[in-house]
C-alpha positions as CSV (number, residue, x, y, z in Angstrom):
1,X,82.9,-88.9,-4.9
2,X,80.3,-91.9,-4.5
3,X,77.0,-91.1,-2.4
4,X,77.7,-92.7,0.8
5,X,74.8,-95.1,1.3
6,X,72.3,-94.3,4.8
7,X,72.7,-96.8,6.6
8,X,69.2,-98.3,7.9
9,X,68.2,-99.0,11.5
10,X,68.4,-102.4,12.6
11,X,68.6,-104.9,15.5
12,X,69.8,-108.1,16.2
13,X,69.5,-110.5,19.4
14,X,71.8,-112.9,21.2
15,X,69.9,-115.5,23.1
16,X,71.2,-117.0,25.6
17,X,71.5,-120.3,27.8
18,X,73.7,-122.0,30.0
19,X,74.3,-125.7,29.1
20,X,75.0,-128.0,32.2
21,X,77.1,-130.7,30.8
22,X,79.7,-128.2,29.1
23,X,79.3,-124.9,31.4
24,X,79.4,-123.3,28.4
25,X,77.0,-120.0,27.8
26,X,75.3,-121.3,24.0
27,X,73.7,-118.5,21.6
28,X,71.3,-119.4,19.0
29,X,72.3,-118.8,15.5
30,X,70.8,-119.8,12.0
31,X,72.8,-120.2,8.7
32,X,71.4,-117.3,6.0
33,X,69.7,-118.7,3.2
34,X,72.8,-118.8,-0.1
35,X,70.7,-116.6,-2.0
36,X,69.6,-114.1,0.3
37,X,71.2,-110.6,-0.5
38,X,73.0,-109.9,2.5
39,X,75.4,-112.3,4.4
40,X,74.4,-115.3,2.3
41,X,75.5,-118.4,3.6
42,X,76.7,-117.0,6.6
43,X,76.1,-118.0,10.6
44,X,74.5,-115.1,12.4
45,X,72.6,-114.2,15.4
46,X,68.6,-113.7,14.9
47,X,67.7,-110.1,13.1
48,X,67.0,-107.5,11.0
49,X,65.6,-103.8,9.9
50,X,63.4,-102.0,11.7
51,X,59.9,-101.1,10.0
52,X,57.0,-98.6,10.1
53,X,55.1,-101.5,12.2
54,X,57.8,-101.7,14.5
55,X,57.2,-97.5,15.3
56,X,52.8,-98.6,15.1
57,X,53.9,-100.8,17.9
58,X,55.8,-98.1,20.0
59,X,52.9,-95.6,20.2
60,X,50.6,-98.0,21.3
61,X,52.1,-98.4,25.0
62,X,50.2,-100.8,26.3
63,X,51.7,-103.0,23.9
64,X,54.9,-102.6,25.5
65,X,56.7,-102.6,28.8
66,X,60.3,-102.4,30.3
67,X,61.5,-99.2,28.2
68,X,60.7,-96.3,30.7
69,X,62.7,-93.4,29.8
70,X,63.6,-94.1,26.2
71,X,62.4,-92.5,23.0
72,X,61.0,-93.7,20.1
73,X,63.7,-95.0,18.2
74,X,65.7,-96.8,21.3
75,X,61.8,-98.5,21.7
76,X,61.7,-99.3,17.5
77,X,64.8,-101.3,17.7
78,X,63.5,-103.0,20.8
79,X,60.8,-104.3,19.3
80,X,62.3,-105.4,15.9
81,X,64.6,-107.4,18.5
82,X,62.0,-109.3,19.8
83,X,59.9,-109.4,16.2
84,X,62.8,-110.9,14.6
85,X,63.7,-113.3,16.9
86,X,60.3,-114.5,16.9
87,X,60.0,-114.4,13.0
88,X,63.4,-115.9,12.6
89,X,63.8,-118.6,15.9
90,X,60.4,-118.6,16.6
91,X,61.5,-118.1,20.5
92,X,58.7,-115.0,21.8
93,X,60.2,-112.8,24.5
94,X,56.9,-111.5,25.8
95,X,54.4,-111.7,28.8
96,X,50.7,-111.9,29.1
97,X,49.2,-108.3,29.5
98,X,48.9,-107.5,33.4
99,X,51.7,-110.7,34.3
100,X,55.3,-110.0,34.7
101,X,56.1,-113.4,33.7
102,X,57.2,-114.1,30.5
103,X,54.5,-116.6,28.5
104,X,55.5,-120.2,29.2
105,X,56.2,-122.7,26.2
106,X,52.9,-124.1,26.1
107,X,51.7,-120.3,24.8
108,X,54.6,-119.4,23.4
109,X,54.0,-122.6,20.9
110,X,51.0,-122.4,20.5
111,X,51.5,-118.6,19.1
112,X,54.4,-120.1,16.8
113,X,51.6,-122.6,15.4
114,X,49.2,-119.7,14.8
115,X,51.0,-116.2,13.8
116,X,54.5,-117.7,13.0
117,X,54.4,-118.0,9.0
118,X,51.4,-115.5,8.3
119,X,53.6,-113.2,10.1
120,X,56.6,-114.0,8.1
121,X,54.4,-114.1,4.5
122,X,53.2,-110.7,5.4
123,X,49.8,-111.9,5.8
124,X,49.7,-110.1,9.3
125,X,51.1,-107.7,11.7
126,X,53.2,-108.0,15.2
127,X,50.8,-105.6,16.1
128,X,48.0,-107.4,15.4
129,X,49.9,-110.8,16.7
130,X,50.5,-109.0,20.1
131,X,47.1,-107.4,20.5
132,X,45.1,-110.4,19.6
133,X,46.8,-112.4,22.0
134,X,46.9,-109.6,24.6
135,X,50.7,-109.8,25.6
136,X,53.2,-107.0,25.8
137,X,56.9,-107.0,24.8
138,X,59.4,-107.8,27.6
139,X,61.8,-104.9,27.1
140,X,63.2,-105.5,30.2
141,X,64.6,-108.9,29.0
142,X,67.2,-106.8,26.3
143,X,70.4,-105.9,27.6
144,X,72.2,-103.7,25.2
145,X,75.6,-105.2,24.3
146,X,76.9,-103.6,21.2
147,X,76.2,-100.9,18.2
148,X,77.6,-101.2,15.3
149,X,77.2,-99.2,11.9
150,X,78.3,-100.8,8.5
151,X,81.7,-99.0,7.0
152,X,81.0,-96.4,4.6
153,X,81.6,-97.5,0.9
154,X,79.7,-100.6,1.1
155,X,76.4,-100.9,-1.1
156,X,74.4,-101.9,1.8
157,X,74.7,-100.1,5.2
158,X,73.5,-101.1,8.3
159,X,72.8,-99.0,12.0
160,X,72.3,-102.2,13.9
161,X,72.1,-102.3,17.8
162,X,72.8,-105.6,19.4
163,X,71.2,-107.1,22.2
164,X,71.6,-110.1,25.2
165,X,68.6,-112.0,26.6
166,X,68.4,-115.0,28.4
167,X,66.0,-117.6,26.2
168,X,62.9,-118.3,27.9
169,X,62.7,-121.8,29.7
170,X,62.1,-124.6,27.1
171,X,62.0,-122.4,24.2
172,X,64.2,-123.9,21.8
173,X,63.4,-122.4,18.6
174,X,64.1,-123.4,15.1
175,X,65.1,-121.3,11.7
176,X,62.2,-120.5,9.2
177,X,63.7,-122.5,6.6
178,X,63.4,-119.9,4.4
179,X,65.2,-116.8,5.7
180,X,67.4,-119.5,7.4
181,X,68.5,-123.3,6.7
182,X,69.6,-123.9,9.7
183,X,69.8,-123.2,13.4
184,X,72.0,-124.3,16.3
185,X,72.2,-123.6,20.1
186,X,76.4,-123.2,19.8
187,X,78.9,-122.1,22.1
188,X,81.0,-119.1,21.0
189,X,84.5,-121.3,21.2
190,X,82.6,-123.7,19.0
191,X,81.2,-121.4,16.2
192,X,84.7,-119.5,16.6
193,X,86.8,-123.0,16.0
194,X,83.7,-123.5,13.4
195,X,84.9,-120.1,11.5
196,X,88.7,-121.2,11.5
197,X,88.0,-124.2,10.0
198,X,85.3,-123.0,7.4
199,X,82.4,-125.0,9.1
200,X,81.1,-121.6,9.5
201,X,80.9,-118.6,7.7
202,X,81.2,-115.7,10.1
203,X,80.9,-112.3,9.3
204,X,83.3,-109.7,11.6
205,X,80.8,-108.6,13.7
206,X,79.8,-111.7,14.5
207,X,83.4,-113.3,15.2
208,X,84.2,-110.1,17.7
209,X,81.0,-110.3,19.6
210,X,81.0,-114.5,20.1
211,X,84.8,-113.7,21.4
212,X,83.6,-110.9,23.7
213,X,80.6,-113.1,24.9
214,X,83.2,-116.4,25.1
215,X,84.8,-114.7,28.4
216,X,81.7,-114.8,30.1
217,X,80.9,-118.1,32.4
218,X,77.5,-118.1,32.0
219,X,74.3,-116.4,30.8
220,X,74.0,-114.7,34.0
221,X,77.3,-113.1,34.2
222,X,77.3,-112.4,30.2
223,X,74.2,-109.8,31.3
224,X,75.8,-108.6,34.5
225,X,79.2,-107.9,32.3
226,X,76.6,-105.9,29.5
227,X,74.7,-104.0,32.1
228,X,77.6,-102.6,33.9
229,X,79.5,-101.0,30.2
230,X,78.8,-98.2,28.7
231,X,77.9,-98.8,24.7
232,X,80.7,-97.4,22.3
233,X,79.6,-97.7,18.5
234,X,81.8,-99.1,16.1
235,X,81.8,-98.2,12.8
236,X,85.0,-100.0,11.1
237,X,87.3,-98.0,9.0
238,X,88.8,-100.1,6.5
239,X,92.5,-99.7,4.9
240,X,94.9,-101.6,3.0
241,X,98.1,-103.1,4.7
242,X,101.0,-105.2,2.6
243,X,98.7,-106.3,0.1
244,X,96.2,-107.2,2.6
245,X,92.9,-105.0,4.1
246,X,92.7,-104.2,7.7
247,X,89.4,-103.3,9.7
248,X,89.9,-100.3,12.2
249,X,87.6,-100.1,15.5
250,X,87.7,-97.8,18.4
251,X,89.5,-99.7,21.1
252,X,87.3,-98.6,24.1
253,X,84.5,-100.7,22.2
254,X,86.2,-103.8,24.4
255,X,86.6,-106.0,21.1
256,X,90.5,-106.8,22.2
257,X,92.2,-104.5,20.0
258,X,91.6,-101.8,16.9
259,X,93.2,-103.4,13.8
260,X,92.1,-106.0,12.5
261,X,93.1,-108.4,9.3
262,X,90.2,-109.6,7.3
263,X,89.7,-111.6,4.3
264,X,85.9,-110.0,3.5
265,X,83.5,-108.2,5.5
266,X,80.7,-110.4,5.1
């Protein structure tokens, strides 16, 4: 039998804001570079692995604030959240130290123009982006809205929790154009409709979560719904079916079902 490949910790974030003329809810999402290794081409939300900075970041706690009671790991994938959302969107959920407001765009832009691409060149360190400016991570902006772990048998394996936030006022972001060539503020019917028609390349995770947010009426409800349910992970089981592969999920994960036809996993 194959090793089974460990699956490394990740996190991804759904930002979120309501748009007026349509009464839609709108996430951010950026189409993966073609040649990057994992989910090429496809439309995602802002994300990625954990590092040993993120963890530097967690012990020093006045870096931090918002994640009373958790342990280190629940705090690591916090802050790769809001690190690669800002490396990736560019949008900072963060407040200056001793304010419980988050930074306002002016700041926030004026960060981007400073730390964005050293950060993303490895030329320096969140840490040393967040203690030079003096701000501390807004944990309390994450809502935790799904955990999902990569099926066994695939090369790459991924422990990836998901989480909601509410974009700040006037950030609008924009893809790295390098990660990323391209970003859009998209309702979920229209990157779902987007995926049907092959506008969009959307892997399954993706597609269940934009159809679990699509029920919610606004970016204020979307985090009520995500505060009040308990987080089951999902870690698909895949099986063949008439020729066809199927993807099995627990159906107390609140994805609509637990059998699933795919084409690929993505």
């Amino acid at each position: 039998m194959a090793d089974i490949a460990t699956s490394r910790p990740a996190s991804t974030t759904l930002l979120l804001r309501d748009n007026a003329r349509t009464s839609e809810v709108e996430v951010f999402m950026m189409v993966r570079h073609h040649q990057i290794e994992f989910n090429s081409g496809a439309l995602v939300f802002p994300g990625g692995s954990v590092d040993k900075g993120d963890q530097e970041i967690v012990a020093r706690r006045e870096l931090h604030g918002g994640g009373e009671g958790l342990d280190p790991a629940a705090l690591g994938f916090r802050v790769a959240a809001i690190r690669e959302t800002f490396e990736e969107s560019g949008i900072l959920l963060a407040h200056q130290q001793g304010s419980r407001d988050l930074i306002d765009v002016k700041r926030a832009g004026e960060i981007e123009a400073a730390y964005r691409a050293p950060l993303c060149e490895g030329k320096t360190s969140f840490l040393n982006v967040l203690a030079e400016n003096k701000l501390w991570l807004a944990f309390d902006e994450l809502i935790p809205y799904a955990h999902w772990i990569t099926p066994e048998g695939m090369p790459k394996r991924f422990d990836t929790w998901f989480f909601l936030a509410a974009a700040p006022p006037d950030q609008l972001g924009a893809h790295d154009g390098k990660e990323s060539t391209d970003s859009i503020w998209v309702s979920p019917r229209e990157a779902l409709a987007g995926g049907e028609s092959g506008r969009f390349k959307l892997p399954f995770p993706t597609t269940r979560n934009l159809i679990k947010l699509g029920k919610q009426g606004s970016v204020a409800a979307a985090l009520d719904d995500a505060r009040g349910r308990p987080i089951v992970t999902v870690m698909p089981v895949m099986t063949r079916h008439n020729g066809g592969r199927q993807l099995v999920i627990p159906r107390e994960a609140g994805y609509d079902g637990e059998i699933f036809e795919v084409g690929a996993l993505g």
